[in-house]
N, C-alpha and C positions, 0 to 999 in steps of 0.2 A: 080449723084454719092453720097451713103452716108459718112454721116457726119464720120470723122476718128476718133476712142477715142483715146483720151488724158488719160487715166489712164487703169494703167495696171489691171490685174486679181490677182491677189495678195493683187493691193492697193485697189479694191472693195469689196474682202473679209475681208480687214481689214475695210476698213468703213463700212460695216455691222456689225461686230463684236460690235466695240466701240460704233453703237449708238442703238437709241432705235423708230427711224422711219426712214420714206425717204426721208424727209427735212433733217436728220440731214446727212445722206450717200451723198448727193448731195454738201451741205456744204465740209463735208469731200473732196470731191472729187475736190473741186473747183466749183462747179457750182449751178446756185441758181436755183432753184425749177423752174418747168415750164414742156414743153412739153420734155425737156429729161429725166425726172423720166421716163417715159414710155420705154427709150431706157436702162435704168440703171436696170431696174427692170426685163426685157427680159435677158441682161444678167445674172444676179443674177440667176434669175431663171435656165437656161440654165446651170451656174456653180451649180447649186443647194443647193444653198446658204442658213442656216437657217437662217431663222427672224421671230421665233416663239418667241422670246425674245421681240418684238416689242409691244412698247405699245397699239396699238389698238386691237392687239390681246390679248393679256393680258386680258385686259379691260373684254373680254367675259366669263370670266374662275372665278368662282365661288367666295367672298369674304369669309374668314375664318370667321368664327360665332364666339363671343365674351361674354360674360356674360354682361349684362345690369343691370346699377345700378336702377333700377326700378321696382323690383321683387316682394316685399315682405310687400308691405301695403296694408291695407283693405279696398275696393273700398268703397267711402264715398256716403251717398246720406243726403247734410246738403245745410246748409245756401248760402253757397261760392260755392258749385256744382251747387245750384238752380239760384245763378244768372247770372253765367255763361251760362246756359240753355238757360235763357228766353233770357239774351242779345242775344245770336247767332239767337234765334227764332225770332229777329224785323230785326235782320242784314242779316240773310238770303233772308226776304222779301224785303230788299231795306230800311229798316228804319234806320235813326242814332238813335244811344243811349248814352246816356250820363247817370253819375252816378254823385248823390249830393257829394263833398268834408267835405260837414258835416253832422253830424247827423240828420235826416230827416224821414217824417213816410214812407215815400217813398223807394223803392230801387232804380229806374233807371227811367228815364223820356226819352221817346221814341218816334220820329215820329208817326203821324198817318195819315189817309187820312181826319181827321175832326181836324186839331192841334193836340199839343203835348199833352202829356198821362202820369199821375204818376201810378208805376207799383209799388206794393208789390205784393213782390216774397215771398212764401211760398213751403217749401217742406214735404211731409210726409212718414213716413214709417208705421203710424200705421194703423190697418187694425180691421174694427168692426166684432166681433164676428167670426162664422163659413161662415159670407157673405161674404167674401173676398172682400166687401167696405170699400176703403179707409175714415178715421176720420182725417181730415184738421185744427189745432186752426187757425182761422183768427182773431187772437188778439194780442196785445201787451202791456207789463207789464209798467204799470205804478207809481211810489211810491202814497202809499196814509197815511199819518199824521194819521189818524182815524181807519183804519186797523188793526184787532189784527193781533199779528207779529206770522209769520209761518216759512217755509221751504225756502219763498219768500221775506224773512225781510216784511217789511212791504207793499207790493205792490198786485196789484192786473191785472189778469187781464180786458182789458177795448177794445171794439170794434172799428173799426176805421171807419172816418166817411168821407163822399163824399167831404169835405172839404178838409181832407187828401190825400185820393187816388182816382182812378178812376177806375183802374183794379189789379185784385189778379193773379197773373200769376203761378200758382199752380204746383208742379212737384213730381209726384209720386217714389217709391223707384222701379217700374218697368220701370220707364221712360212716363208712361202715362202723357200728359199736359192740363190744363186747363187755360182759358181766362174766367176771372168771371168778370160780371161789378162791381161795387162796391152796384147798388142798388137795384142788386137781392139779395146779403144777408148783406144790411146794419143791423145793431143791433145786428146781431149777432158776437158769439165769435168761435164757434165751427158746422162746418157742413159736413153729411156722402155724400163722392162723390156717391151716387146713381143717378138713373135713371133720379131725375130731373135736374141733371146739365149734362148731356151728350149734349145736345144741345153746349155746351162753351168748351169740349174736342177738343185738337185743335191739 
């Protein structure tokens, strides 16, 4: 024999009404969720009940597009872009990275498969001539006492050296990346990404 209902067709149309699923129409009704949703929901249906108001349905139905406070700056390619770069670049591969709390020649010191690794992060946008190769400074400004004073007060630039760093993690203004060791261009201050560092494009 089935089971008798206990609530009438009036009071199932009001607890569809008031709620916003079939947990809450059950509640409503006196009874807790289980295998009589199934006998609640035949009737419903049968009465031809809406419950297009029901949240899961809802859910499907398109969100209203808003203006986003993020519109209207000019995408950067600097200092703070490049290290965020190269960190995601060791952290993708499984590396921790870690960043000096103080001033250091270094930017981030990084897992490696041979020990840790001090990284200077360089970024460029300049570009030599009509060759469309990128020109890299791998240098940093140092004060110097003896220095006639310019546009740089008294500093100059000065190369960094294998005691410093270990690797130059290079990031172009097209997103091109580079992994230079420190002592394929120790001594120098400034060099064109051409065809000899494509080997260390990464």
């Amino acid at each position: 024999m089935a089971n008798p209902r206990t609530y009438t067709d009036d009071q199932l149309r009001a607890a569809v009404a008031a709620s916003t699923n079939w947990t809450q129409v059950l509640y409503a009704l006196g009874k807790a969720p289980g295998d009589s949703s199934k006998r609640v929901k035949a009737v419903a249906e049968r009465l031809g009940l809406d419950t297009s108001h029901f949240a899961y349905k809802r859910s499907f139905q398109p969100v209203e597009s808003r203006a986003l406070p993020f519109q209207g700056r000019e995408q950067r390619n600097n200092s703070a872009t490049g290290l965020s770069i190269a960190a995601r670049w060791f952290l993708d591969r499984g590396y921790l990275v870690s960043v000096p709390l103080e001033t250091a020649p270094y930017d981030l010191i990084t897992e490696s498969d041979d020990g840790l690794k001090r990284i200077q992060v360089k970024t460029t946008s300049q570009v030599s001539g009509d060759s469309g190769r990128y020109l890299v400074r791998l240098s940093r400004m140092t004060r110097d006492p003896g220095a006639p004073m310019n546009s740089n007060g008294q500093r100059r630039h000065v190369a960094y050296t294998p005691d410093e760093v270990d690797y130059f993690f290079v990031v172009t203004s097209t997103g091109t990346m580079y992994l230079i060791p420190i002592d394929v261009v120790a001594g120098q201050i400034r060099v064109t990404l051409d065809v000899k560092f494509a080997a260390f494009a990464v």
